[in-house]
C-alpha positions in Angstrom: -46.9 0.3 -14.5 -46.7 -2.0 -17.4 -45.5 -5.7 -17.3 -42.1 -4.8 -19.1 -41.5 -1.8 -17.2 -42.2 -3.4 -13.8 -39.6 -6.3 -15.5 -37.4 -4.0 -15.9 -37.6 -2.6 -12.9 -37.2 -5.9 -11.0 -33.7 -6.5 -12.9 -32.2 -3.5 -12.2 -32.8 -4.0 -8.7 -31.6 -7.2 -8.7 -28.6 -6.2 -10.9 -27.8 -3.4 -8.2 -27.7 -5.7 -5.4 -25.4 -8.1 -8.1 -23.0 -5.2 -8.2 -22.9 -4.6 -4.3 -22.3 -8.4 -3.4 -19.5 -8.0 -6.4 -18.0 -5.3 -4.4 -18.4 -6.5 -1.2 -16.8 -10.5 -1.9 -14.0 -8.9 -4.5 -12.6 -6.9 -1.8 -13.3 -9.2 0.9 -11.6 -12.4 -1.1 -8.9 -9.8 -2.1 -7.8 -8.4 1.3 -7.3 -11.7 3.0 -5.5 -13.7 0.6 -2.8 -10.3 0.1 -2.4 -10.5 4.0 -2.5 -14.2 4.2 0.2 -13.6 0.9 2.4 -10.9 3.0 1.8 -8.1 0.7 3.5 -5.1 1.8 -0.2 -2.8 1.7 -2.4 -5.8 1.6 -5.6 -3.1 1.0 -4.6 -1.1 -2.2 -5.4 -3.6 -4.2 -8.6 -4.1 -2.8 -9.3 -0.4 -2.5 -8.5 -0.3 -6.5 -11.1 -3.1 -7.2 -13.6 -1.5 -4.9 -13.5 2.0 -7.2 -13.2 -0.1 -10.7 -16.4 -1.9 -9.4 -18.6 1.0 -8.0 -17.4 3.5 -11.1 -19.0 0.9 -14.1 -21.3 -1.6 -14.2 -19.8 -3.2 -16.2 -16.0 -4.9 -16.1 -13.2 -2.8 -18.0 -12.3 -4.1 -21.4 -8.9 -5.8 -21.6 -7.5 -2.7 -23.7 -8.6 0.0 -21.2 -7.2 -2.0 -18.7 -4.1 -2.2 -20.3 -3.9 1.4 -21.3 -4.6 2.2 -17.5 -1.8 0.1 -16.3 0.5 1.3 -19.3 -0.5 5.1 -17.7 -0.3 3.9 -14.0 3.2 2.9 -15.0 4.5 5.8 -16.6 3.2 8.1 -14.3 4.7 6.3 -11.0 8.2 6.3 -13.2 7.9 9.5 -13.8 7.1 10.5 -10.4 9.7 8.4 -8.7 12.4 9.6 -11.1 11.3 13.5 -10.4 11.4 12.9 -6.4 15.0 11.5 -6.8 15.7 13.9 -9.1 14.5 17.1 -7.0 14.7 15.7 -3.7 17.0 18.4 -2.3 15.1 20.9 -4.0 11.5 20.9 -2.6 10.2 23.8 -4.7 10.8 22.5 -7.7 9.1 18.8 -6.6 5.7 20.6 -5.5 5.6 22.3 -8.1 5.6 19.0 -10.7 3.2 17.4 -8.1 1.1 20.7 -7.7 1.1 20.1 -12.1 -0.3 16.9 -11.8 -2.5 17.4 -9.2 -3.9 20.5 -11.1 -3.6 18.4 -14.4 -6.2 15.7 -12.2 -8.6 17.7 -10.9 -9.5 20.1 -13.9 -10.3 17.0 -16.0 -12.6 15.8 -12.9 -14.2 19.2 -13.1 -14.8 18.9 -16.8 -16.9 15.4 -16.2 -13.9 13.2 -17.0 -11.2 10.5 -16.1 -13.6 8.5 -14.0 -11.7 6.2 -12.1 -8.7 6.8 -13.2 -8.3 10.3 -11.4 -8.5 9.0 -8.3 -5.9 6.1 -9.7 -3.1 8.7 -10.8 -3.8 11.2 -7.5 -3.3 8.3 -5.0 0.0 7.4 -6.8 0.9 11.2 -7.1 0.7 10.9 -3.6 2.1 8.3 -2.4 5.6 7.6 -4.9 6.8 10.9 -3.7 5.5 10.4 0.0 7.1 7.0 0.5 10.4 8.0 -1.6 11.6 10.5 0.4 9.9 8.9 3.7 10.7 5.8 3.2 13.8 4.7 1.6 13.9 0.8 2.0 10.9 1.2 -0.4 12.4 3.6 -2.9 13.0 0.8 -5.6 10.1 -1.4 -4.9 7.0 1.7 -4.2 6.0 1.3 -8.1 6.2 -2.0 -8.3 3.3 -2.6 -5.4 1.4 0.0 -7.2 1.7 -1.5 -10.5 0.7 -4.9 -8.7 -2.5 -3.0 -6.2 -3.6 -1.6 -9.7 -3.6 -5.1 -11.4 -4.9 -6.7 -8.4 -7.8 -5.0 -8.3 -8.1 -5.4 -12.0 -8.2 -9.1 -11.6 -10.7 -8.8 -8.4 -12.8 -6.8 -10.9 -13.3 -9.9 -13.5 -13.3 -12.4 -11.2 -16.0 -10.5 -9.2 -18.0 -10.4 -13.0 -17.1 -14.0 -13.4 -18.8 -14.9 -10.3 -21.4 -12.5 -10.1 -22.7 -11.5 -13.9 -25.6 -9.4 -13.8 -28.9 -10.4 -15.6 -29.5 -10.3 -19.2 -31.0 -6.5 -18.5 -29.3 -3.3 -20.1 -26.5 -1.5 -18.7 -27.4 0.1 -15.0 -27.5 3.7 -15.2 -24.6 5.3 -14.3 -24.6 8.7 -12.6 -24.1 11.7 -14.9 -20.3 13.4 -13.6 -20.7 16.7 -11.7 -18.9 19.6 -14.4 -18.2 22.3 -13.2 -18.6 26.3 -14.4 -15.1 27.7 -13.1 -13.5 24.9 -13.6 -9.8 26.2 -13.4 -10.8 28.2 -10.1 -12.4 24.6 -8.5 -8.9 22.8 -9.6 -6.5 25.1 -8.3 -8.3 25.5 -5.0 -8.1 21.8 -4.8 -4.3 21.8 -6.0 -3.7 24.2 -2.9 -5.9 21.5 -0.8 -4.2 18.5 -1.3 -0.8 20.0 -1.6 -0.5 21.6 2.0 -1.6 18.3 3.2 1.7 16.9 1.3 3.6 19.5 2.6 2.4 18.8 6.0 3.5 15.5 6.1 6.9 16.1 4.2 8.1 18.2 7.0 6.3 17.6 10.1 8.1 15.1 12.1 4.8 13.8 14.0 3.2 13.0 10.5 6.0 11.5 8.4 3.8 8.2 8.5 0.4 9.9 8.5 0.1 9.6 4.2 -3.2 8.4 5.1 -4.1 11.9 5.8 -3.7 13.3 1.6 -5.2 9.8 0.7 -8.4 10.9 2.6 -8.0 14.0 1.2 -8.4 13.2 -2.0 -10.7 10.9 -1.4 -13.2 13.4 0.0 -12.5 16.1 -2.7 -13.8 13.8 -5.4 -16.9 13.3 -3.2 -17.7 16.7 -2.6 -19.8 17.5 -5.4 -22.4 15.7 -3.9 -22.3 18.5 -1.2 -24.8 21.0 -2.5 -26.1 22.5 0.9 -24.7 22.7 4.3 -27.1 20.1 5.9 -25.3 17.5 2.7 -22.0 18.4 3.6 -22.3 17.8 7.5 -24.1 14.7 6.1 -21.2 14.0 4.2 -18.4 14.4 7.2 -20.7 12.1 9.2 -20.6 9.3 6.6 -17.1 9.3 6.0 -16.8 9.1 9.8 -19.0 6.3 9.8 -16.1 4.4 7.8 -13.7 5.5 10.3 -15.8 4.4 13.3 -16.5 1.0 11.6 -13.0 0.4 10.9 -12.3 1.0 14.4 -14.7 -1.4 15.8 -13.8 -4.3 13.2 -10.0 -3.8 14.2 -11.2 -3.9 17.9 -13.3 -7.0 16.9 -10.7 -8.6 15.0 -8.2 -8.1 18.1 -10.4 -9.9 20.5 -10.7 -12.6 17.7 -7.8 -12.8 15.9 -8.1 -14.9 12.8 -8.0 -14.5 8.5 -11.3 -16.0 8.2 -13.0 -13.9 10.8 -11.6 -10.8 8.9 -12.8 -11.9 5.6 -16.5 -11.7 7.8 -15.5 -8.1 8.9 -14.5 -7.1 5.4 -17.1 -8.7 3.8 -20.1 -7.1 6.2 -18.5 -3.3 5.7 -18.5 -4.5 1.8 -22.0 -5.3 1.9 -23.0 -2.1 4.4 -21.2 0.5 2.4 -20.3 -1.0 -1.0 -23.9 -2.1 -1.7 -25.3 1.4 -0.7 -22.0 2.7 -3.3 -24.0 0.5 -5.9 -27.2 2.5 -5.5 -28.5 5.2 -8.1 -28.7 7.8 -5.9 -26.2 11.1 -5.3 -25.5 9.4 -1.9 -23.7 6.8 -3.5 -20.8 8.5 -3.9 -21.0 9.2 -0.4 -21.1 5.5 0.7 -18.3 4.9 -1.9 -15.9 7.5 -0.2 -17.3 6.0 3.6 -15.6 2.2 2.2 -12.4 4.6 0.9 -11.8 5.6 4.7 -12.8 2.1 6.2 -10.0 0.6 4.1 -7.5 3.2 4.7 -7.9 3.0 8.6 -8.7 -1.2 8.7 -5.7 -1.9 6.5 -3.3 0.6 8.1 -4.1 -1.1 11.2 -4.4 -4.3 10.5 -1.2 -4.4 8.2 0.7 -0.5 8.7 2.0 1.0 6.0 5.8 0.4 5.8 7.0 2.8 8.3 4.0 3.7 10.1 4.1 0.3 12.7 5.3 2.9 15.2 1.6 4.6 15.3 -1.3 3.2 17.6 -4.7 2.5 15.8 -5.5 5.5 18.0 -3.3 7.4 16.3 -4.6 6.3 12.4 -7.6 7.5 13.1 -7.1 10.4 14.7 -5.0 11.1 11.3 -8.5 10.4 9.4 -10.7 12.6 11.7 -7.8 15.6 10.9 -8.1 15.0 7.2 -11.5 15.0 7.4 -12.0 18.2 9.2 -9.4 19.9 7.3 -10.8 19.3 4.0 -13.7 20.3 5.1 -12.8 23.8 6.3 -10.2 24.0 3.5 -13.3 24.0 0.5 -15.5 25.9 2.5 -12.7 28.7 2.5 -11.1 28.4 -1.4 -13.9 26.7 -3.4 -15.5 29.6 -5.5 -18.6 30.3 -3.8 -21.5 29.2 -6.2 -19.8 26.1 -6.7 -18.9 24.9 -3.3 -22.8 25.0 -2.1 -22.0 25.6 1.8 -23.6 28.9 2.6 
């Protein structure tokens, strides 16, 4: 290996460990000054800075960040008005969301959005989900959503600010999965996603389980990365790993209860899965969707989501285990078959 190329080399280790620490502090610093703050969902924010960060390696121009808020915004009004608008009439409200949802997926199938799919999904999910749930928080759902998604923009530069990367070229950023059948892959995850909705719309036991679609869509944007069955049981264990982890930093954080010792517990699970998230490698992705589920279950516990304070930890991650299982099974029975990679 040549002098330049072994330079070269060196740097884009070094920037890959730049972008895990950038992960790991941004959601760290961000989740315990919005729970020192009193945010209502302390961990969206972070959870929105942790997927600008690991998508790009580099931060989001000012105009694409405002375009993406300008969208986030339209699309949670939108949403929020349809839900009020159709709330007696539950057919006509899945079948808008089942629209969108479609809309989302068939653009992650053709290799695009980035993201901003998972952006507009979670917010697909959760406006209508904490409308009708949830009415104290009918008129201020968009607003924290509008605030998580400009929160974690703000994480994002700061994170830069603190942590630029060497003077090296751009890191390599992993070629998006496409898919053949395209329109087949989105409606089977349409029909995923949706009964998980449903599920939680009319089932009394899981009015406060919205963790469960979250996950959901969490692990369909992962499973491309599944392309035998030894990589998709290697894929349920990780995303278990998250949800283990989360349980013993809650447990932790209960024996010692303190902001500064959950900045540690944050910051550790940022540096354990976020800096394996920053790797170029298809088990990235993997990594990426394990720090999803370690937010969702550590932020739902540490700070519920409004309604949910009812639920034990227990309970929050039983909810994860469900949606992990269930989107499992659910791919393995309505993914086309070349495509899914499970046989």
């Amino acid at each position: 290996m040549s002098a330049d190329m072994q330079l070269a080399y060196d740097e884009d280790r070094a920037n890959v460990k730049r972008k895990g620490l950038r992960i790991a502090i941004a959601v760290a610093v961000g989740f315990s000054w919005l729970l020192y703050s009193g945010a209502l969902i302390p961990f969206l924010g972070p959870l929105f800075a942790a997927q600008f960060l690991i998508s790009s390696s580099r931060p989001m121009p000012l105009q694409k960040a405002l375009a993406v808020t300008v969208l986030i915004l339209v699309v949670g009004a939108f949403l929020q008005f349809v839900t009020v608008l159709t709330g007696d009439r539950p057919p006509v409200l899945l079948l808008l969301l089942g629209l969108i949802y479609f809309g989302c997926f068939h653009q992650q199938a053709n290799g695009r959005g980035g993201p901003t799919i998972f952006l507009i999904l979670v917010i697909a999910v959760m406006v209508p989900l904490l409308t009708i749930l949830n009415e104290d928080l009918g008129d201020t759902i968009l607003m924290i959503l509008v605030q998580s998604v400009l929160t974690g923009m703000l994480l994002m530069w700061l994170a830069y600010a603190l942590i630029p990367d060497s003077g090296a070229p751009p890191l390599k950023v992993a070629t998006a999965t496409t898919y053949p059948r395209a329109a087949h892959y989105a409606s089977a995850n349409t029909a995923i996603l949706l009964i998980a909705v449903i599920a939680c719309l009319t089932r009394d036991g899981l009015a406060t389980a919205i963790v469960i679609p979250i996950t959901v869509v969490s692990l369909l944007l992962q499973f491309d990365t599944a392309a035998s069955t030894r990589a998709a049981v290697g894929l349920m264990i990780t995303n278990v790993t998250g949800g283990v982890a989360a349980s013993v930093a809650f447990g932790l954080l209960q024996v010692r209860p303190s902001l500064s010792f959950l900045f540690l517990l944050v910051l550790l699970a940022g540096l354990v899965f976020g800096g394996r998230a920053a790797m170029h490698a298809p088990a990235a992705k993997l990594y990426a969707g394990a720090f999803t589920i370690f937010l969702l279950v550590f932020g739902t516990g540490v700070s519920p989501l409004p309604g949910s304070a009812a639920d034990s930890f227990s309970t929050r991650v039983s909810y994860i285990l469900v949606a992990i299982a269930y989107a499992m099974f659910m791919t393995t029975l309505l993914w086309p078959r070349q495509e899914r990679g499970l046989d």
